[in-house]
DSSP file (Angstrom, degrees, kcal/mol; ACC not computed):
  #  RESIDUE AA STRUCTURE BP1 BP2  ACC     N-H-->O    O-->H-N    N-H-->O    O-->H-N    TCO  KAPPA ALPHA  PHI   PSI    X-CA   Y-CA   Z-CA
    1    1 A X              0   0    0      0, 0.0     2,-0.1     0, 0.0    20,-0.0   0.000 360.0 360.0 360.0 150.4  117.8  158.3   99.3
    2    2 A X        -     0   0    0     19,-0.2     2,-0.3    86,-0.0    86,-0.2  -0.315 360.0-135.6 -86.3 179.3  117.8  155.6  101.1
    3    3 A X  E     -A   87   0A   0     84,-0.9    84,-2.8    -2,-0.1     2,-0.4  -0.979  28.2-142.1-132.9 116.5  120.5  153.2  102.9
    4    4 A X  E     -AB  86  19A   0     15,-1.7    15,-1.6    -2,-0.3    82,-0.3  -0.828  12.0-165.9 -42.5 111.3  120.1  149.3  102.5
    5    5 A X  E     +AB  85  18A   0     80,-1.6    80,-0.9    -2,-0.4     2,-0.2  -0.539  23.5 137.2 -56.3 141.6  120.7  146.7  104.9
    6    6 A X  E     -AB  84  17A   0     11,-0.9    11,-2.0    -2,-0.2     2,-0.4  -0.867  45.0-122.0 172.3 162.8  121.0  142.8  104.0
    7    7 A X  E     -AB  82  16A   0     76,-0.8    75,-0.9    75,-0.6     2,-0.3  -0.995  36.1-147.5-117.6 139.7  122.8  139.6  104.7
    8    8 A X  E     - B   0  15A   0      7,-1.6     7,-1.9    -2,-0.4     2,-0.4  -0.904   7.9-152.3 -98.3 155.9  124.4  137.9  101.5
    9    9 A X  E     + B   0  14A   0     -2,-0.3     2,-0.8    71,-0.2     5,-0.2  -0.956  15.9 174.8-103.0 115.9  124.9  134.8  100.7
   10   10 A X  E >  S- B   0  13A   0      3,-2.1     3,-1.8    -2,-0.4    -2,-0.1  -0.928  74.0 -40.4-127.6 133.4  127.7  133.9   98.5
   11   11 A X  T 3  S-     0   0    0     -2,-0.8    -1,-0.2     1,-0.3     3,-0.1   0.886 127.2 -44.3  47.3  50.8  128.6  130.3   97.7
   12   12 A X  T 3  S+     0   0    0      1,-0.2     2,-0.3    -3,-0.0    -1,-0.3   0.022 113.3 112.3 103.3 -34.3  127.8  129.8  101.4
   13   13 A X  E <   -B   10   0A   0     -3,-1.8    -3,-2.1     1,-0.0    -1,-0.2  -0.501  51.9-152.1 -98.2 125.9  129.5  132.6  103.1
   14   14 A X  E     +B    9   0A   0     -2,-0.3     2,-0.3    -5,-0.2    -5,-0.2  -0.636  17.1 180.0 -94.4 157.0  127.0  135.4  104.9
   15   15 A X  E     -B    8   0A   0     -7,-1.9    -7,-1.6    -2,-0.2     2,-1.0  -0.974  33.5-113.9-158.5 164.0  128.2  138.6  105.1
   16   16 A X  E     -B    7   0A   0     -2,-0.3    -9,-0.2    -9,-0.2     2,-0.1  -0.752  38.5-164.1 -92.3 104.7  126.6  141.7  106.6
   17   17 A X  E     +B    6   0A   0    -11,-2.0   -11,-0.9    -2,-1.0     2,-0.1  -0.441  17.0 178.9 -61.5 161.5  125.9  144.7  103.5
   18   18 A X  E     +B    5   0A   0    -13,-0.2     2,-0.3    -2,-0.1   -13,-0.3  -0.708  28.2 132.9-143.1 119.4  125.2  148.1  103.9
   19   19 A X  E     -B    4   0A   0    -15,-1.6   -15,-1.7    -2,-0.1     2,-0.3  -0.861  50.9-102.2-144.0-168.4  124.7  150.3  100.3
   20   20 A X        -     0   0    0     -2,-0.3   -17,-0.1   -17,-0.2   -18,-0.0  -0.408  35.9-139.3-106.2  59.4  122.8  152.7   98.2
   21   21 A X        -     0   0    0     -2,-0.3   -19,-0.2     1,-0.1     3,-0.1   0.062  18.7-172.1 -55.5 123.0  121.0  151.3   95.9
   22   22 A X        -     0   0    0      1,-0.2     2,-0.2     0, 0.0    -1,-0.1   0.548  69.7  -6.8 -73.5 -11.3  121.0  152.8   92.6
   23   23 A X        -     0   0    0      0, 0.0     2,-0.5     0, 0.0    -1,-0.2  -0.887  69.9-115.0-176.1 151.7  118.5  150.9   90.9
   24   24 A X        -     0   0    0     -2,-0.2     0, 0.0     1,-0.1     0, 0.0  -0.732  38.1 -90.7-120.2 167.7  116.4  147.8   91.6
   25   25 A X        +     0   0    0     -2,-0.5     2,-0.3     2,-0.1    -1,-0.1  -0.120  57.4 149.5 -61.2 126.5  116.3  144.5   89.9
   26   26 A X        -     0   0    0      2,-0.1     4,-0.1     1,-0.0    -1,-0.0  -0.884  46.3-142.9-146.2 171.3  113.7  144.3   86.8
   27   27 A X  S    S+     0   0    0     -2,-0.3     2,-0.3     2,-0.1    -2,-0.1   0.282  78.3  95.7-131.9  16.4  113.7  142.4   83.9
   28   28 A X  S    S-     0   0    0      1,-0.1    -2,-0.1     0, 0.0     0, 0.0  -0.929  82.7-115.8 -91.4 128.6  112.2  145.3   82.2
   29   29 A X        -     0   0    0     -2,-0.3     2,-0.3     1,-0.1    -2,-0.1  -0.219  29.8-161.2 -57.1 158.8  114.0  148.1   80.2
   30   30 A X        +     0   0    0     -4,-0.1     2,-0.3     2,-0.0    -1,-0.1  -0.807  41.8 127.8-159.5  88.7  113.3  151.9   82.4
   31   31 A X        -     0   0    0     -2,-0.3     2,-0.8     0, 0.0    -2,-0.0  -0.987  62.0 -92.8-144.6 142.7  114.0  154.4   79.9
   32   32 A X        -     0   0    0     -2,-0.3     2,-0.1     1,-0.1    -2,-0.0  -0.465  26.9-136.3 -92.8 144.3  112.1  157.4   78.5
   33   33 A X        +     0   0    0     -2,-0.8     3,-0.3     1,-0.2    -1,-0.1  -0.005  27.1 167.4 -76.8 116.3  109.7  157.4   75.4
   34   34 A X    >   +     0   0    0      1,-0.1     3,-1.9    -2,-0.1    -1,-0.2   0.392  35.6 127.1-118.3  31.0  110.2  160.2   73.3
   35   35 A X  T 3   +     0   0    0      1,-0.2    -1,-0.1     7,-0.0     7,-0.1   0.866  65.6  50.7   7.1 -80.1  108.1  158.6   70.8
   36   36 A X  T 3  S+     0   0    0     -3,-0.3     2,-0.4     2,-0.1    -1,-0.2   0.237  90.5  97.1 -93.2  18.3  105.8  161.1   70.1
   37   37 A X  S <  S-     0   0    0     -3,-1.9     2,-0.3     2,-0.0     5,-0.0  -0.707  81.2-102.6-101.0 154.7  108.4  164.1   69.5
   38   38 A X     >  -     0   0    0     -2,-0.4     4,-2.8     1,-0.1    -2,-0.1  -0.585  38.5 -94.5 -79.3 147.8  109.4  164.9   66.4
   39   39 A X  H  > S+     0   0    0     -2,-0.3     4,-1.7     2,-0.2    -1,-0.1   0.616 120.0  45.0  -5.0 -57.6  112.9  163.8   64.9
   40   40 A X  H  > S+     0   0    0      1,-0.2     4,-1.1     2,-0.1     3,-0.4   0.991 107.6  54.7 -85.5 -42.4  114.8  166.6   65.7
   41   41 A X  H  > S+     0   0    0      2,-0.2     4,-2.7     1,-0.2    -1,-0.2   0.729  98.5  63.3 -64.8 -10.4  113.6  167.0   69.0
   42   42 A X  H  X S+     0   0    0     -4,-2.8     4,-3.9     2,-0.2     5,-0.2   0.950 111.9  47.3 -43.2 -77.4  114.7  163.2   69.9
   43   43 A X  H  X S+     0   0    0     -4,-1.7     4,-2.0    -3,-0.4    -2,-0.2   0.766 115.7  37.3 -29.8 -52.4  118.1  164.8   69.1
   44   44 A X  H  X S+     0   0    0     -4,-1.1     4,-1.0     2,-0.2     5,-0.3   0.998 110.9  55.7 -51.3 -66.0  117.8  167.2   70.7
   45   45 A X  H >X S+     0   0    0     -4,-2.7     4,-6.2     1,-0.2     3,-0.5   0.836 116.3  46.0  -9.6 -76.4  116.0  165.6   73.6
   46   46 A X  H 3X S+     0   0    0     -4,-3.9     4,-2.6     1,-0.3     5,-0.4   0.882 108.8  51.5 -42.9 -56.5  119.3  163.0   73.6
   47   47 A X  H 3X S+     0   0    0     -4,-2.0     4,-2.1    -5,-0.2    -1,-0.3   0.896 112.5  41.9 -50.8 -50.5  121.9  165.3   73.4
   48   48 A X  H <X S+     0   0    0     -4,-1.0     4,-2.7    -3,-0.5     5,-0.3   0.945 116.7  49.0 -61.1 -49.1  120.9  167.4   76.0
   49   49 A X  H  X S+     0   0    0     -4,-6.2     4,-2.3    -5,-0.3    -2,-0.2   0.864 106.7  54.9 -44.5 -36.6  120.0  164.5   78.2
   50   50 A X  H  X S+     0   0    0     -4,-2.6     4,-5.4     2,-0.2    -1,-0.2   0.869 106.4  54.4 -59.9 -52.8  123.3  162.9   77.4
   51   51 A X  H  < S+     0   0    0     -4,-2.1     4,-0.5    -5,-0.4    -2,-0.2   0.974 112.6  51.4 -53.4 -46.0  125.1  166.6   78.8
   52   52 A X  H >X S+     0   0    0     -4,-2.7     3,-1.9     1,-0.3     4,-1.1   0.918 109.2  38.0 -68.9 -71.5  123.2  165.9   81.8
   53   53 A X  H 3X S+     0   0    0     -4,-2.3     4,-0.7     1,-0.3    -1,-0.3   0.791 115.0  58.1 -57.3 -38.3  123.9  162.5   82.8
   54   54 A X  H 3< S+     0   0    0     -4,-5.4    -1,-0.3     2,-0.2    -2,-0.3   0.237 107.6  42.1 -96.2  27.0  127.4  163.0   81.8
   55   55 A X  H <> S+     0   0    0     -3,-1.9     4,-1.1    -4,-0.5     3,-0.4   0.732 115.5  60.3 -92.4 -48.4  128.1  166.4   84.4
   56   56 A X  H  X S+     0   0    0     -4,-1.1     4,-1.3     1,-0.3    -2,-0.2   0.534 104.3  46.1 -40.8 -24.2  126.0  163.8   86.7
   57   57 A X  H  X S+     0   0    0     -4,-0.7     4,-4.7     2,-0.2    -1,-0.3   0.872 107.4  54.8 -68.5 -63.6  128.8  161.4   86.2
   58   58 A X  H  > S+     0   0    0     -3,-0.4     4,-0.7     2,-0.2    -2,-0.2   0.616 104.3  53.0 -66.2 -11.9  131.3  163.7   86.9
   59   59 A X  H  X S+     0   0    0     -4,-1.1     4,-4.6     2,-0.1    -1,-0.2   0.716 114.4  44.6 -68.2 -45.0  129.8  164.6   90.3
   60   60 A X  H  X S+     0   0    0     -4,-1.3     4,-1.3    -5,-0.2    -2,-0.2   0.776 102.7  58.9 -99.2   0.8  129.7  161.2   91.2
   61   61 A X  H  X S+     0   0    0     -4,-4.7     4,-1.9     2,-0.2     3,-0.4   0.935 110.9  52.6 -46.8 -54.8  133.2  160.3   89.9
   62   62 A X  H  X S+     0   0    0     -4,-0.7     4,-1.8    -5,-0.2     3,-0.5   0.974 110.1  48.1 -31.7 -77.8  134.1  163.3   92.6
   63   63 A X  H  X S+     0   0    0     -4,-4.6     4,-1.1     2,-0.2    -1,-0.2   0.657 105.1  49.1 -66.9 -13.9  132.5  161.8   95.0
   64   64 A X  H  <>S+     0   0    0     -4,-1.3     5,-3.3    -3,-0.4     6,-0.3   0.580 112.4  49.7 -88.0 -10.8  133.5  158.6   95.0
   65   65 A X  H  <5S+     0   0    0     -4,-1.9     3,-0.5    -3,-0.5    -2,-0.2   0.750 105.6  54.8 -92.6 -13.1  136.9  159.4   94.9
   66   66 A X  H  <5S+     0   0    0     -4,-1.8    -2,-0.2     1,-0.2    -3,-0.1   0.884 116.1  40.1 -79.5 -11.4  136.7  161.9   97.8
   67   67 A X  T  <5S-     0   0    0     -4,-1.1    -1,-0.2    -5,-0.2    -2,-0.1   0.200 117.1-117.8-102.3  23.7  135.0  159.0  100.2
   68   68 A X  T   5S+     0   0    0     -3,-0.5    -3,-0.2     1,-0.1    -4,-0.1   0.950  76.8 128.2  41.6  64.2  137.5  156.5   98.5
   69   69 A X      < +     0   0    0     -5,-3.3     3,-0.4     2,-0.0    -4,-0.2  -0.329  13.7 124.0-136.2  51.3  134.8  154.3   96.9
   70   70 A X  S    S+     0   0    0     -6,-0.3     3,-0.2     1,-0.2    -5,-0.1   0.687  85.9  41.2 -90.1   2.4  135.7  154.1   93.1
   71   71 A X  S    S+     0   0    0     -7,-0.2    -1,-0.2     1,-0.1    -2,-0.0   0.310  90.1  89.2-149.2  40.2  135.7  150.3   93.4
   72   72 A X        +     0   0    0     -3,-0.4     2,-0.7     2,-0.1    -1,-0.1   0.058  47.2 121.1 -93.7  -3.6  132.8  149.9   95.5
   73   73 A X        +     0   0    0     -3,-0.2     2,-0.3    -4,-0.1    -3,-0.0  -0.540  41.3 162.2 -60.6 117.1  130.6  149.7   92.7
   74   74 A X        -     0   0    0     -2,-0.7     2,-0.4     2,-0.0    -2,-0.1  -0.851  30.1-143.5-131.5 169.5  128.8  145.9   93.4
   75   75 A X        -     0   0    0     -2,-0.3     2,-0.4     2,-0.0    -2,-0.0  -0.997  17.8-159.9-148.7 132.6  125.4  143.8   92.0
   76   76 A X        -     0   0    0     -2,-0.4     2,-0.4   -68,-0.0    -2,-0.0  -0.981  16.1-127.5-128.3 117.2  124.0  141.9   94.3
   77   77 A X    >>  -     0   0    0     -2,-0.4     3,-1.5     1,-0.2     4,-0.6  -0.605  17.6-144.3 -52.1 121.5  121.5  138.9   93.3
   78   78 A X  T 34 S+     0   0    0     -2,-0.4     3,-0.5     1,-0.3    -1,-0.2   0.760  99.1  69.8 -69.8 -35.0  118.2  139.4   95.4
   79   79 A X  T 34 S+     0   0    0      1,-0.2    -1,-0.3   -71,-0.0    -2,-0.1   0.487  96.3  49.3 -65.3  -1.4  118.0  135.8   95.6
   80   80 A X  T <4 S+     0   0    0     -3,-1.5   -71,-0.2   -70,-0.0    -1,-0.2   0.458 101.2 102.4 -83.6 -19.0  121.2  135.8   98.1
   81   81 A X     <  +     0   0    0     -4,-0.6     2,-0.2    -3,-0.5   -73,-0.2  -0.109  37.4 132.9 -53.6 151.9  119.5  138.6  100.2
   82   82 A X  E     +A    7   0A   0    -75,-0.9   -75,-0.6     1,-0.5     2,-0.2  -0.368  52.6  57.4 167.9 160.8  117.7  138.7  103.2
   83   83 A X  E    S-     0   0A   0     -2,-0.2   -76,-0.8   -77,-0.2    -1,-0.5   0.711  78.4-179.0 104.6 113.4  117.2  140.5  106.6
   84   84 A X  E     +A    6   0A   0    -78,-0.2     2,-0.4    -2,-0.2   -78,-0.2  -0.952   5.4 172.1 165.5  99.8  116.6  143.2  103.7
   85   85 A X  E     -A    5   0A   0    -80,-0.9   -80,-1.6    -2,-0.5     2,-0.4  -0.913  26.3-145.2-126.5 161.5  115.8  147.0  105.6
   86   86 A X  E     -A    4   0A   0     -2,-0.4     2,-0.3   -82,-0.3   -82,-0.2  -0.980  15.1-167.5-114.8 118.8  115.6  150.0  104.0
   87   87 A X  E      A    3   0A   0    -84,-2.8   -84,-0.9    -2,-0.4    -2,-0.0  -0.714 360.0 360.0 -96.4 146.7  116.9  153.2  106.2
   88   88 A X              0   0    0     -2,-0.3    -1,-0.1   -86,-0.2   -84,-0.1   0.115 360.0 360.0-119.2 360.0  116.2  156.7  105.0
């Protein structure tokens, strides 16, 4: 994963970020098609997929309470950005 870099600007005021970005800005939906499955296996599909994302939740609930970041989640307009590195 990577580590972000960036200066924002908000309503004037720079300040130096550092995060993880979890996803990047689209104006597109990023989901998968399960179209072409039959009915029940949507269901299925979903359900399991749902178990999945929600132990994944619960991993990162953990972790962000053991690094004391449960209210570090932020969204950051790309038009306030720049000086914008990417670390790995």
């Amino acid at each position: 994963m990577n580590i972000m870099t960036f200066t924002y600007n908000k309503e004037g005021k720079l300040s130096d970020r550092v995060f993880i970005p979890l996803t990047s800005p689209t104006e597109n939906y990023f989901r998968i098609d399960i179209s072409e499955l039959e009915v029940v296996d949507q269901v299925a599909f979903d359900e399991e997929l749902f178990r999945i994302q929600d132990e994944q939740k619960q991993k990162m609930d953990a972790l962000m309470e053991k690094y004391d970041c449960n209210y570090k989640y932020r969204a950051f307009s790309p038009q306030k950005m720049t000086n914008i590195v990417f670390e790995d």
